[in-house]
C-alpha positions as a Python dict, from the first residue, in 0.01 Angstrom:
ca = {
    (1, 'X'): (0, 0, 0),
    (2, 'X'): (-122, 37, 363),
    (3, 'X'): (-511, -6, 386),
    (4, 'X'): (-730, 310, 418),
    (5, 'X'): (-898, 362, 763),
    (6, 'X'): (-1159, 638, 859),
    (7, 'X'): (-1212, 754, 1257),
    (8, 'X'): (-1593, 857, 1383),
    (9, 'X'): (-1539, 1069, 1708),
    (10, 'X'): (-1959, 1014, 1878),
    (11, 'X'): (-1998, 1265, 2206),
    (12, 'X'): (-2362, 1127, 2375),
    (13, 'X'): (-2506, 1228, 2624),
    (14, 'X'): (-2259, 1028, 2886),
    (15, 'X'): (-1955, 920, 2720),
    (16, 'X'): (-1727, 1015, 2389),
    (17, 'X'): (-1697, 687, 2152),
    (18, 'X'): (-1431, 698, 1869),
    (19, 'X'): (-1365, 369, 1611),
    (20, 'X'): (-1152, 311, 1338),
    (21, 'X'): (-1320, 175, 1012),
    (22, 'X'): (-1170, 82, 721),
    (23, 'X'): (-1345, 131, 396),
    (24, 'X'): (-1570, -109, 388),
    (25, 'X'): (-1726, -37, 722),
    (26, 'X'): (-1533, -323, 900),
    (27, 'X'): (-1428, -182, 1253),
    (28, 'X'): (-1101, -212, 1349),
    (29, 'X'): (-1094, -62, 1698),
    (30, 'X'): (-1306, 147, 1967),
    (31, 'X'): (-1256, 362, 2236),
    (32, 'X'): (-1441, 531, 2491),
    (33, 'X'): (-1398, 796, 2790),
    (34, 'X'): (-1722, 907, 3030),
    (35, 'X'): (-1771, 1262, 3162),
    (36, 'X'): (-1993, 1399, 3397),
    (37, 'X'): (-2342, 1556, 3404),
    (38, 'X'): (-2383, 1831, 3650),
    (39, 'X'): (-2824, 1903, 3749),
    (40, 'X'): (-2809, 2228, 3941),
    (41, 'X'): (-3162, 2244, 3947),
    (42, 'X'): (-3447, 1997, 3830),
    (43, 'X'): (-3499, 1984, 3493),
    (44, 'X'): (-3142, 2128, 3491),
    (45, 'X'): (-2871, 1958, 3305),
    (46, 'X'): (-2497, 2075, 3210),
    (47, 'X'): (-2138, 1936, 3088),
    (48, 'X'): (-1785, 2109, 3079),
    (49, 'X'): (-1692, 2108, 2724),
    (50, 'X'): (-1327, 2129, 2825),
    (51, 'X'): (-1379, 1777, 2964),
    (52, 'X'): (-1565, 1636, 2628),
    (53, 'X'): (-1241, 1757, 2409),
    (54, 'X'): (-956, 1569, 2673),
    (55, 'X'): (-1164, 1232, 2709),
    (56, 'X'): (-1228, 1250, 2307),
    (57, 'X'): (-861, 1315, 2302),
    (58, 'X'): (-769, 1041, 2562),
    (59, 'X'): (-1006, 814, 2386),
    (60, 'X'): (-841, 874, 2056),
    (61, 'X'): (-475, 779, 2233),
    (62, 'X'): (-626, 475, 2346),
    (63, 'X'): (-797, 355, 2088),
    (64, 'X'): (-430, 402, 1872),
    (65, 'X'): (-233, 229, 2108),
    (66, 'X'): (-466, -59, 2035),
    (67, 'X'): (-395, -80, 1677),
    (68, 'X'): (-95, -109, 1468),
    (69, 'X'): (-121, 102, 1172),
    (70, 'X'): (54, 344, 984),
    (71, 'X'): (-47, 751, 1127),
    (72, 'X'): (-67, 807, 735),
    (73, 'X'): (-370, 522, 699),
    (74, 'X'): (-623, 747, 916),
    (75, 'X'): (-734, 956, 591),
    (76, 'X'): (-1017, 1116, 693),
    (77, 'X'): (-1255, 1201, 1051),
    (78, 'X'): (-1578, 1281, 1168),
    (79, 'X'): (-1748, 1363, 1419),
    (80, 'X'): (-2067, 1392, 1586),
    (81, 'X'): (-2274, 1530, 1898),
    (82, 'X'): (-2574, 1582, 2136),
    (83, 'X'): (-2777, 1863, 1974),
    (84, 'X'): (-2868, 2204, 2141),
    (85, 'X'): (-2578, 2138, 2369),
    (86, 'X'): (-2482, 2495, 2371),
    (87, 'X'): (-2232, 2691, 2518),
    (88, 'X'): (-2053, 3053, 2491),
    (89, 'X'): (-1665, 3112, 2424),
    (90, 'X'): (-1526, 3456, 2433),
    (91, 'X'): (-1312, 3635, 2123),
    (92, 'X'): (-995, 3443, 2256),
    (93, 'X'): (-1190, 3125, 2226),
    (94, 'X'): (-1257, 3052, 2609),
    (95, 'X'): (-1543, 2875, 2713),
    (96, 'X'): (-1747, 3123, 2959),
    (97, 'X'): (-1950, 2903, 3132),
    (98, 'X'): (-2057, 2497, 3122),
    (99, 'X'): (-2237, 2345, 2862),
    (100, 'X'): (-2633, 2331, 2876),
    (101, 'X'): (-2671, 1983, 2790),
    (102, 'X'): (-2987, 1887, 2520),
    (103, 'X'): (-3286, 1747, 2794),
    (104, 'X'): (-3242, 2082, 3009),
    (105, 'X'): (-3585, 2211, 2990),
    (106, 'X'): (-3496, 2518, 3204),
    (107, 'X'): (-3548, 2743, 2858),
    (108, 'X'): (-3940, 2643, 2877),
    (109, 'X'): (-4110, 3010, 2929),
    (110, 'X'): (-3870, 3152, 2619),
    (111, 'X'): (-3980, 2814, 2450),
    (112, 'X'): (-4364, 2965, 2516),
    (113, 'X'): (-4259, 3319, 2395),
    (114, 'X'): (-4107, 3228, 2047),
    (115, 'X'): (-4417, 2962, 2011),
    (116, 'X'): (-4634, 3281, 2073),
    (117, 'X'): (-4499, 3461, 1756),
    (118, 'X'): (-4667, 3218, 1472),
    (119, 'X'): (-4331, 3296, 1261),
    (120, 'X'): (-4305, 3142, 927),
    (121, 'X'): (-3994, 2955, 1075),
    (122, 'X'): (-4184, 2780, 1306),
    (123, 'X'): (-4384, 2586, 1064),
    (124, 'X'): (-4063, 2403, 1002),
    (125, 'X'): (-4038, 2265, 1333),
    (126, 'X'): (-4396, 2207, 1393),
    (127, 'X'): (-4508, 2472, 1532),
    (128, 'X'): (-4366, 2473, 1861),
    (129, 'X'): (-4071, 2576, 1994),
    (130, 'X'): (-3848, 2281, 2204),
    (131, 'X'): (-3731, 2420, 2538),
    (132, 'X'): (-3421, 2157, 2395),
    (133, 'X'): (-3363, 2347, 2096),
    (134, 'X'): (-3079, 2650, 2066),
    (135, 'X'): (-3292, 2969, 1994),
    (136, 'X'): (-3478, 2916, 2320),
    (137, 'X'): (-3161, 2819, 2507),
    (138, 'X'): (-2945, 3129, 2398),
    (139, 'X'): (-3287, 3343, 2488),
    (140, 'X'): (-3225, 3207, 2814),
    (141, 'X'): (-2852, 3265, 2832),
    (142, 'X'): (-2910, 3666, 2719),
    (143, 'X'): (-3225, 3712, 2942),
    (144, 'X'): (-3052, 3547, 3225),
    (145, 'X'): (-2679, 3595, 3192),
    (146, 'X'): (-2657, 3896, 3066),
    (147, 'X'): (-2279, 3975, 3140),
    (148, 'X'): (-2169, 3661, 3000),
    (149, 'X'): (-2356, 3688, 2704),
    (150, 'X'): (-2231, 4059, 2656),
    (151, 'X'): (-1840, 3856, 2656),
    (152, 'X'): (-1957, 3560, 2388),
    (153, 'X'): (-1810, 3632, 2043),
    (154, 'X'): (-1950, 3267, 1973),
    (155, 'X'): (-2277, 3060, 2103),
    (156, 'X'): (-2208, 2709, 1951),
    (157, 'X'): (-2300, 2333, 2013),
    (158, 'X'): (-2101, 2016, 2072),
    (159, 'X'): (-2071, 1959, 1753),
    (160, 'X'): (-1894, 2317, 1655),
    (161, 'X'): (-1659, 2321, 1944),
    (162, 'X'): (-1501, 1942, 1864),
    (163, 'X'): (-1473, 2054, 1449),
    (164, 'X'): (-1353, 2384, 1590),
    (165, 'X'): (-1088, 2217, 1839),
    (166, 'X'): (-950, 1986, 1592),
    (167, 'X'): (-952, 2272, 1262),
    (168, 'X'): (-914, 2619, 1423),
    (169, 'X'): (-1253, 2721, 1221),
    (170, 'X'): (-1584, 2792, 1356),
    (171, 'X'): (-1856, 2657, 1145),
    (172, 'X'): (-2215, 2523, 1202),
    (173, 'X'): (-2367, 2203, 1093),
    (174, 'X'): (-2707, 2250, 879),
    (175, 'X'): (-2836, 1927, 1038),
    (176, 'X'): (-2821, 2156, 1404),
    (177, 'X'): (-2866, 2432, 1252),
    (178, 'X'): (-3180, 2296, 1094),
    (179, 'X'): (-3378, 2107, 1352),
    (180, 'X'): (-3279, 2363, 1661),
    (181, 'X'): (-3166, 2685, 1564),
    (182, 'X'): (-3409, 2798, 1329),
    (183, 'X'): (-3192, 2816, 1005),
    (184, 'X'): (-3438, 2682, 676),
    (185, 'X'): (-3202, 2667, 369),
    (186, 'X'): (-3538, 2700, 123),
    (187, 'X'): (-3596, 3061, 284),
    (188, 'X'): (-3227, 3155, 289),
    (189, 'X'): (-3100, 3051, 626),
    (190, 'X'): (-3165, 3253, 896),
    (191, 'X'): (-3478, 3500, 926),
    (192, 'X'): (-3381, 3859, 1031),
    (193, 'X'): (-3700, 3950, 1109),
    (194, 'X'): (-3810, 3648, 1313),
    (195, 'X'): (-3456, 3691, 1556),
    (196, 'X'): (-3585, 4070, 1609),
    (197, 'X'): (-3890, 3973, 1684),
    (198, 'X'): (-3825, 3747, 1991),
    (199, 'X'): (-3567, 3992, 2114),
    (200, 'X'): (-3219, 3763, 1976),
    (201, 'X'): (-3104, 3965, 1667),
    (202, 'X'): (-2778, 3980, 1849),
    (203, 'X'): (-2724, 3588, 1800),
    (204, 'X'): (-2674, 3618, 1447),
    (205, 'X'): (-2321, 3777, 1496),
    (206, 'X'): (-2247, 3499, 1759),
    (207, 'X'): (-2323, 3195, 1574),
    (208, 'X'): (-2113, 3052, 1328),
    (209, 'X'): (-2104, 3248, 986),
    (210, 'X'): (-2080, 2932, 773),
    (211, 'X'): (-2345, 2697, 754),
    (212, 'X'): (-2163, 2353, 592),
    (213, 'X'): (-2387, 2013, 444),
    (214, 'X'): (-2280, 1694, 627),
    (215, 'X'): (-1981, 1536, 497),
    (216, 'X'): (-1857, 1840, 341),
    (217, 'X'): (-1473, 1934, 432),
    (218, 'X'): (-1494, 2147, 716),
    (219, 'X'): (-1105, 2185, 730),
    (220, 'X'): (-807, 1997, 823),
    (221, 'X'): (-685, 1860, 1156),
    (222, 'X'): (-370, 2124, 1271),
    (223, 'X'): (-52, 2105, 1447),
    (224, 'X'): (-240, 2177, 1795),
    (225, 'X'): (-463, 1912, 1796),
    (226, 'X'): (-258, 1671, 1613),
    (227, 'X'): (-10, 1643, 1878),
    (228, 'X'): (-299, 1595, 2144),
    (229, 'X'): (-496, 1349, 1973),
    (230, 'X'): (-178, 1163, 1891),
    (231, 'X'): (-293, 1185, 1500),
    (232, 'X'): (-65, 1336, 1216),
    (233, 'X'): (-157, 1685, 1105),
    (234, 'X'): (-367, 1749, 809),
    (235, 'X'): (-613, 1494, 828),
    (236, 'X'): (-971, 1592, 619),
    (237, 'X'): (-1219, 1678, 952),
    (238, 'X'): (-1605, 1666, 786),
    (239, 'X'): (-1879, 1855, 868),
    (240, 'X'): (-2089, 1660, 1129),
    (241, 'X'): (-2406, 1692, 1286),
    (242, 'X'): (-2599, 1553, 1542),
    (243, 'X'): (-2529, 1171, 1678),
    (244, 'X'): (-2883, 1078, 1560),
    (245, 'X'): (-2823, 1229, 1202),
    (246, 'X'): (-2487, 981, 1227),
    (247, 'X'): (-2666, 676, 1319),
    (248, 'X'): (-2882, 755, 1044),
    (249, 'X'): (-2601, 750, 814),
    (250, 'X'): (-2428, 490, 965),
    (251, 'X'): (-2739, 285, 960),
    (252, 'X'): (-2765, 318, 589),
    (253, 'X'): (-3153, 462, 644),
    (254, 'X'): (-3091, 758, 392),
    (255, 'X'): (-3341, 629, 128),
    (256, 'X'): (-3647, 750, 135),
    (257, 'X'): (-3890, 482, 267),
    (258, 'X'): (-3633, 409, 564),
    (259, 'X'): (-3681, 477, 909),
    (260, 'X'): (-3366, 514, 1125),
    (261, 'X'): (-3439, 457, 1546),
    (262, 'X'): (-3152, 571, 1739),
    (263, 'X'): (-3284, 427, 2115),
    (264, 'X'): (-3055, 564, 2334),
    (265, 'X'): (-3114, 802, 2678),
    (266, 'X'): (-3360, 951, 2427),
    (267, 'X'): (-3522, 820, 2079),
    (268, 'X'): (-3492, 976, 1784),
    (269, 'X'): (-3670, 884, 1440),
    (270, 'X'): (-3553, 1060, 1132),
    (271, 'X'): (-3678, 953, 776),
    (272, 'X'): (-3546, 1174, 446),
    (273, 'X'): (-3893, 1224, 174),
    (274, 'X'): (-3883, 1332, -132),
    (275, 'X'): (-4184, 1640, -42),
    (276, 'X'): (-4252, 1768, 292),
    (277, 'X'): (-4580, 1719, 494),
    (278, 'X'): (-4639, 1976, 736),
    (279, 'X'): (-4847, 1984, 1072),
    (280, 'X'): (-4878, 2055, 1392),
    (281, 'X'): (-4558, 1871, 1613),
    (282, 'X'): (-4463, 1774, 1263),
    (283, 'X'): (-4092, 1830, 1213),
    (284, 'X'): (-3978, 1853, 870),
    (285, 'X'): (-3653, 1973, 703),
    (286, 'X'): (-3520, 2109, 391),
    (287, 'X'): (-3189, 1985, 293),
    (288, 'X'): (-3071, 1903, 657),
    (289, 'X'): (-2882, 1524, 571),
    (290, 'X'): (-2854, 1502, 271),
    (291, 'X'): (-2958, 1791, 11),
    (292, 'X'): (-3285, 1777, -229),
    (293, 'X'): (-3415, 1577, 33),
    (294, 'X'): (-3647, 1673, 297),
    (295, 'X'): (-3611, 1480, 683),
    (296, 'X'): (-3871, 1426, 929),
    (297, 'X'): (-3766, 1472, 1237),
    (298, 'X'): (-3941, 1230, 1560),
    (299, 'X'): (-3881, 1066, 1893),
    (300, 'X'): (-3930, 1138, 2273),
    (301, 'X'): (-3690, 1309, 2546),
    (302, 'X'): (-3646, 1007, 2783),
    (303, 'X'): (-3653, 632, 2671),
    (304, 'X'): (-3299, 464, 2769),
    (305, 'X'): (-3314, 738, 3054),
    (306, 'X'): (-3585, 577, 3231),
    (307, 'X'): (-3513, 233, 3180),
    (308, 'X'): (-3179, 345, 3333),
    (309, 'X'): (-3346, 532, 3606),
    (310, 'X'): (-3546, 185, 3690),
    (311, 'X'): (-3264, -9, 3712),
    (312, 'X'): (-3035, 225, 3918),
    (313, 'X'): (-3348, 314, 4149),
    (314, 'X'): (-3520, -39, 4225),
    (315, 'X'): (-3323, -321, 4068),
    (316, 'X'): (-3075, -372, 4378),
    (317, 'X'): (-3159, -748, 4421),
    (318, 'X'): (-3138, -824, 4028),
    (319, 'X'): (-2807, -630, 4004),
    (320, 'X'): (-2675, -840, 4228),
    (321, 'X'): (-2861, -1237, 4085),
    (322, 'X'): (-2707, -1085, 3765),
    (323, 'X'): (-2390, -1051, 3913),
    (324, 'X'): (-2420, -1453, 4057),
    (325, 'X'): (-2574, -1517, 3717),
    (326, 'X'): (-2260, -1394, 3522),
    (327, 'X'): (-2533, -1178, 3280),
    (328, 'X'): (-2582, -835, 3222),
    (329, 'X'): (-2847, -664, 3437),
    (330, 'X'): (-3030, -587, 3125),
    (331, 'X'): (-3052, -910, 3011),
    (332, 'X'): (-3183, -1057, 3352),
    (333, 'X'): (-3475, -818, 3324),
    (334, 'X'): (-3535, -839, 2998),
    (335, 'X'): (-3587, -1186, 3112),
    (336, 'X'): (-3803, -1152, 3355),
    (337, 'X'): (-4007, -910, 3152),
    (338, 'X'): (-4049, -1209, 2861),
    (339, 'X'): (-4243, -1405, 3135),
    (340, 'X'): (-4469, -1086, 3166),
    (341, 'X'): (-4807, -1108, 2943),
    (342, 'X'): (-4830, -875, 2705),
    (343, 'X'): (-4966, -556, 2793),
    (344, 'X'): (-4797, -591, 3150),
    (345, 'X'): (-5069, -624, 3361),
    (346, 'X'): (-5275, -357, 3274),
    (347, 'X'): (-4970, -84, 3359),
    (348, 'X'): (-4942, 211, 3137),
    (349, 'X'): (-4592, 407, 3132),
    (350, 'X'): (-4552, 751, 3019),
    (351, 'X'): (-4189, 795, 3003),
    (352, 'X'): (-4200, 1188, 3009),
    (353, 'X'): (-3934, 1214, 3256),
    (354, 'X'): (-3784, 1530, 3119),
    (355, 'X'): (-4092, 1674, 2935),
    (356, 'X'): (-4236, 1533, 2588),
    (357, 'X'): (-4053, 1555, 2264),
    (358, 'X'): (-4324, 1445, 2054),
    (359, 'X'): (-4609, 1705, 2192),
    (360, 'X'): (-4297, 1974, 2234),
    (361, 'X'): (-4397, 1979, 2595),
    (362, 'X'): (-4117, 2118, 2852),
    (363, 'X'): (-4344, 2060, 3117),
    (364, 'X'): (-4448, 1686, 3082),
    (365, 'X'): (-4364, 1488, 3373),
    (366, 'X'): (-4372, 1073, 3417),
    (367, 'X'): (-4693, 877, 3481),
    (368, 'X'): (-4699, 532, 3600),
    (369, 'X'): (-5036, 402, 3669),
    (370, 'X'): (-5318, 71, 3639),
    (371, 'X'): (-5092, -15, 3956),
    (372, 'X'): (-5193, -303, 4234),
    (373, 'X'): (-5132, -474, 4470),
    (374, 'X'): (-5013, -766, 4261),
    (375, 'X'): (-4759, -589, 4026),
    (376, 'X'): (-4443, -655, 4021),
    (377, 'X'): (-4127, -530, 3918),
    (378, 'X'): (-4105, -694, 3599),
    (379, 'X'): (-4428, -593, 3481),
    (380, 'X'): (-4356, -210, 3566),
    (381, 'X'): (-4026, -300, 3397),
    (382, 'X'): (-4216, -436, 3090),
    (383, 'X'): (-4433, -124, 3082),
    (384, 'X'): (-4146, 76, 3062),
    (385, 'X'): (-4031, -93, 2800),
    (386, 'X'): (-4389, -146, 2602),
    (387, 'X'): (-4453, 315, 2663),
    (388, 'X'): (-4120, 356, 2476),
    (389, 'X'): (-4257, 128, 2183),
    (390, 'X'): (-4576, 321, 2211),
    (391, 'X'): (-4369, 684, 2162),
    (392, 'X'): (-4209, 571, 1896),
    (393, 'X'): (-4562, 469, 1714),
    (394, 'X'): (-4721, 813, 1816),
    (395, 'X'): (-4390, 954, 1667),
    (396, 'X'): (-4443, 776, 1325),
    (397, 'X'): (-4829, 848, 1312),
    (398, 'X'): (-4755, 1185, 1307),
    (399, 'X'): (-4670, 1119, 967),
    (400, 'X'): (-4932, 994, 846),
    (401, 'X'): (-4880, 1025, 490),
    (402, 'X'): (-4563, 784, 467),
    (403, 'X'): (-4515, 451, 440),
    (404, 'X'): (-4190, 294, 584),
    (405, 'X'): (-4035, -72, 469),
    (406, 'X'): (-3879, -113, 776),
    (407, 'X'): (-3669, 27, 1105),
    (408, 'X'): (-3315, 39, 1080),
    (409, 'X'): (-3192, 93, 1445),
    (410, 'X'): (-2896, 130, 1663),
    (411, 'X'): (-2772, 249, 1994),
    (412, 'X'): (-2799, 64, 2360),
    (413, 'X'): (-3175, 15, 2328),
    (414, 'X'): (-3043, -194, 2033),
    (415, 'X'): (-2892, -435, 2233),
    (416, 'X'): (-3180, -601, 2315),
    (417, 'X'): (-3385, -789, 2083),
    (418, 'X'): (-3660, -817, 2339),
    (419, 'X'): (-3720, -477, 2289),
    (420, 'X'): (-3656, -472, 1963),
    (421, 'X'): (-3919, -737, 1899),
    (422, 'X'): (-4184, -445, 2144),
    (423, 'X'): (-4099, -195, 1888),
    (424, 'X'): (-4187, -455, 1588),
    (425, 'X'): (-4503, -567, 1714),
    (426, 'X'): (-4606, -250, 1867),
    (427, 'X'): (-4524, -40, 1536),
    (428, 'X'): (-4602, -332, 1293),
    (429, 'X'): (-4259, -272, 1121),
    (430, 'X'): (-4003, -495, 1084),
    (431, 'X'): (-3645, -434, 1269),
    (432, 'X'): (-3303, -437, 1075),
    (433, 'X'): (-2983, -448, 1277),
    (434, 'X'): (-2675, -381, 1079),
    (435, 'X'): (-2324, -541, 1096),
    (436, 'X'): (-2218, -248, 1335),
    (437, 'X'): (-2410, -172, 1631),
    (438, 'X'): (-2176, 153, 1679),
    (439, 'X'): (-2388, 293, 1379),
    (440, 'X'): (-2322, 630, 1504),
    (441, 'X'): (-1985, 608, 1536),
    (442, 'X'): (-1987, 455, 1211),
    (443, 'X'): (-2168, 722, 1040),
    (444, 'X'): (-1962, 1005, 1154),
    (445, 'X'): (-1680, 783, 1012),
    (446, 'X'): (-1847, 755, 656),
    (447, 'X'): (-1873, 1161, 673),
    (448, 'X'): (-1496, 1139, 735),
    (449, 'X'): (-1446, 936, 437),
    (450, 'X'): (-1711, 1140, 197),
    (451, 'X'): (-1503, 1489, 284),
    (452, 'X'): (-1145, 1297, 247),
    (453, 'X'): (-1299, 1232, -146),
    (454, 'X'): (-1331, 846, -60),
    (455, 'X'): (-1718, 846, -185),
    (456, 'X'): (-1909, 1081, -368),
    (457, 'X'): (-2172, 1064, -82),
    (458, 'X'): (-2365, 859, 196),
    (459, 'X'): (-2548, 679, -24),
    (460, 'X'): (-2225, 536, -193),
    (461, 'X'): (-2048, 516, 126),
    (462, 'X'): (-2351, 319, 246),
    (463, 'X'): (-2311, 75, -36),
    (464, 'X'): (-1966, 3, 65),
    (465, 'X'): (-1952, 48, 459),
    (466, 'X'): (-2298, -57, 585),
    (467, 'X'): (-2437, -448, 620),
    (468, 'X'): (-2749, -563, 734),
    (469, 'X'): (-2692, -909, 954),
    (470, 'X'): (-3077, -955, 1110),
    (471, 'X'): (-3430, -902, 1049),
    (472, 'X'): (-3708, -893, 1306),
    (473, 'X'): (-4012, -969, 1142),
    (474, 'X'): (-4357, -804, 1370),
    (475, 'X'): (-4588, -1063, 1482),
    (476, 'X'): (-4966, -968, 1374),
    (477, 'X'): (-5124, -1141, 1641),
    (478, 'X'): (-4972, -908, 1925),
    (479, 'X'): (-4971, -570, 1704),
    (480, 'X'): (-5364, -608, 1715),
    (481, 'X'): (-5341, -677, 2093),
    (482, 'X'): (-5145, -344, 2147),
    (483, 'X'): (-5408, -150, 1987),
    (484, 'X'): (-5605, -156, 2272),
    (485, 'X'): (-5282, -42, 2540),
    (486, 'X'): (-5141, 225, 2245),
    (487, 'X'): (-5510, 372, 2263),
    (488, 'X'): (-5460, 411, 2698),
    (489, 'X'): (-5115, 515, 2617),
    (490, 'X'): (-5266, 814, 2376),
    (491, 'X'): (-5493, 912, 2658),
    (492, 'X'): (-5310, 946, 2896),
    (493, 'X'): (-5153, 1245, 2797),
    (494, 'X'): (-5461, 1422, 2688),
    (495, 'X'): (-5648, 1304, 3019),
    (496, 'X'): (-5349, 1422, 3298),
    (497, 'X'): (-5204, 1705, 3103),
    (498, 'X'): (-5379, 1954, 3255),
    (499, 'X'): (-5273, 1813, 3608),
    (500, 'X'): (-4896, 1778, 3498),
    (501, 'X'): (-4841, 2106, 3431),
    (502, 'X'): (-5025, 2244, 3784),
    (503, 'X'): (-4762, 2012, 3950),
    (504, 'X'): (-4489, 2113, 3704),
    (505, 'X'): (-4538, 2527, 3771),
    (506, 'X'): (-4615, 2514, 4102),
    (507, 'X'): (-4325, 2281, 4177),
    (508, 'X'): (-4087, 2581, 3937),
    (509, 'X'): (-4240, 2862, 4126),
    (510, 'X'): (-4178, 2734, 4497),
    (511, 'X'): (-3787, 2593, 4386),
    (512, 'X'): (-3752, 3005, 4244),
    (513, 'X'): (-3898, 3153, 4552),
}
């Protein structure tokens, strides 16, 4: 008998990944395809989801032509993507108009509006409405596009339109669903009354009717999309989510007391409790990975994304000694940035490139400062590094009533255990790193195997797919060193907000004028 083998389809932010498990989480093969990112206007990002669905399809052809087994093997898929990347489609199923990807913060003053009402909803999501999230986004796209919207028979995320291109069935994912579109399962779904109020009763009949749990059979791969994927029709397809929700799974951090960090462009914490804890920027979540449960939701807009945007802006010269040096440029400044002393210098980063996740602020910009004459690159580099640490800390002290054993984390950030070791010391956790570092990948895999009837659920997938290979323990001495820089860190939001968003409007008003 030919051996079993699951496929997890991940669509980030700037590339579709696909892999081929087999049932006990041991990859077989992985594929990948980039596609663009379009910024109109700052704070402005889009995709063409007609591009995602041929590189996921190209990937998937690739990735096949790379293995040798049997079309009948691949018994179940899943798949994942960014959330509150949302576009429109029209009653025939055409996509009106480009995607608006998940850091566009153009939705900020219908963000504002919603926050305004004090619905019951709201207190799910912490009080404050995301500019990131869908409701504020499809404001925008009815306020704003009026004709187009007038078209849409359907307003749907990444997510929807790959489940929906591989089974011919619309549905929505209560992970999405959950953390951006308003839907709480405890009070029935979706709020009438609360969609009337902010003007966007009309969405109701555009989104997705059905509501599906991740892992749950969403349908069953047809003829179409067989023959462009290169896979055999009738393959189980499971109800996904986001890619942080599948890096949770894939990371095996659905047990309460587990703290999954997906470090990617952005990070994202997620934890599932048995009770919820509500407050203010608090996030919490009925039902939304795995049901009884309740997740907290945390992490910032732009982590990976600025170290990124460092390196492409200013690392010219250690591109290239990397190059001579036969290393990856990460590595040669990760380097560099181990020579730094801790606390780099006295530099403080605020990595709010695209606004702050953790205070819900649209309008959050960047600050770099405790700059002299004597810093260097490495040491801004380092600070970089050291303010993403410090997010992710502010992100878990939000939640202040639960203890964590550990992180579990994937995604690029993972890569390096330099910053892996920040995070440990800075957050006085220790790190796990798992067998797989394509946890999300993984995880939308595991779905793929829960819907095909493989395992009962994620936690008994996780007992058979996911395997922890390293520990980072923290180290006590710095941890009480950071105190003091976490403490600037704090402050400097509090102290320069004010200023930020003088800069930020003016800056909107002159680009609309």
């Amino acid at each position: 008998m030919d051996e079993k083998y699951v496929l997890g389809i991940d669509s980030g932010t700037e590339s579709v990944r696909v892999g081929l498990f087999d049932l006990r989480g041991r990859p077989l093969a992985y594929a990948s395809r980039e596609y663009p990112t379009f910024y109109p206007h700052p704070g402005w990002a889009e995709q063409d989801a007609e591009s995602i669905w041929k590189c996921t399809c190209l990937a998937i052809r690739e990735l096949l032509r790379n293995t040798r087994i049997s079309q009948d093997s691949i018994v179940g898929i899943g798949a994942d993507g960014t959330t509150s990347t949302v576009g429109m489609a029209d009653e025939k199923n055409r996509v009106l108009r480009k995607l608006i990807l998940w850091s566009d913060v153009r939705a900020a003053s219908q963000a504002a509006r919603i926050t305004e009402t004090h619905h019951e909803v709201l207190k799910y999501i912490g009080g404050v409405a995301s500019a990131e999230g869908m409701t504020a986004k499809a404001l925008w796209l009815k306020e704003n596009e009026p004709d187009l919207w007038h078209k849409a028979r359907r307003v749907f995320e990444t997510t929807d339109y790959l489940t929906f291109k591989m089974t011919g069935r619309w549905t929505a994912s209560i992970f999405n669903a959950s953390v951006r579109w308003n839907y709480v399962s405890t009070l029935n779904g979706w709020r009438e009354d609360f969609f009337e109020q902010i003007g966007l009763k009309d969405v109701l009949e555009k989104w997705p009717e059905e509501v599906l749990s991740m892992g749950e059979l969403q349908g069953e791969l047809t003829e179409e999309a067989a023959e462009e994927m290169g896979l055999r029709a009738g393959i189980p397809v499971a109800q996904g989510g986001t890619d942080a929700a599948a890096g949770m799974i894939g990371l095996g951090a659905c047990t309460p007391g587990r703290l999954a960090l997906i470090l990617g462009s952005s990070s994202v914490l997620l934890a599932n409790r048995e009770k919820p804890y509500f407050a203010k920027h608090t996030i919490m979540l009925p039902d939304a990975v795995v049901k009884g449960l309740w997740l907290w939701v945390g992490g910032e807009a732009s982590t990976g994304s600025v170290i990124r945007w460092f390196k492409d802006q200013f690392c010219f010269e250690e591109n290239e000694e990397a190059k001579r040096k036969n290393m990856r440029i990460y590595e040669l400044l990760d380097k560099k940035a181990a020579e730094v002393q801790l606390g780099s210098n006295g530099i403080i980063v605020l990595q709010h490139w695209q606004g702050s996740r953790v205070y819900l602020d649209p309008l959050s910009r960047g600050v770099i400062w405790g700059l002299t004459l004597a810093s260097t690159k490495a040491q801004i580099y380092r600070a970089i590094l050291e303010g993403c640490a410090y997010s992710t800390k502010l992100s878990i002290d939000t939640n202040q009533d639960m203890d964590f054993d550990g992180m579990w984390v994937c995604g690029g950030g993972a890569r390096s255990e330099f910053f892996l070791q920040i995070h440990a010391d800075v957050c006085n956790l220790p790190v796990y790193l798992t067998e797989v570092p394509e946890a999300v990948c993984l995880g939308s895999a595991m779905l793929g195997a829960v819907a095909a009837g493989c395992y009962k659920d994620v936690f008994e997938a996780a007992e058979n797919m996911v395997h922890i290979k390293q520990k980072i323990e923290p180290d006590k001495n710095n941890n009480k060193q950071y105190e003091f820089y976490y403490r600037m860190y704090r402050e400097t939001y509090s102290h320069m907000k004010d200023l930020i968003h003088q800069v930020a409007e003016h800056h909107i008003h002159t680009n609309k004028t």
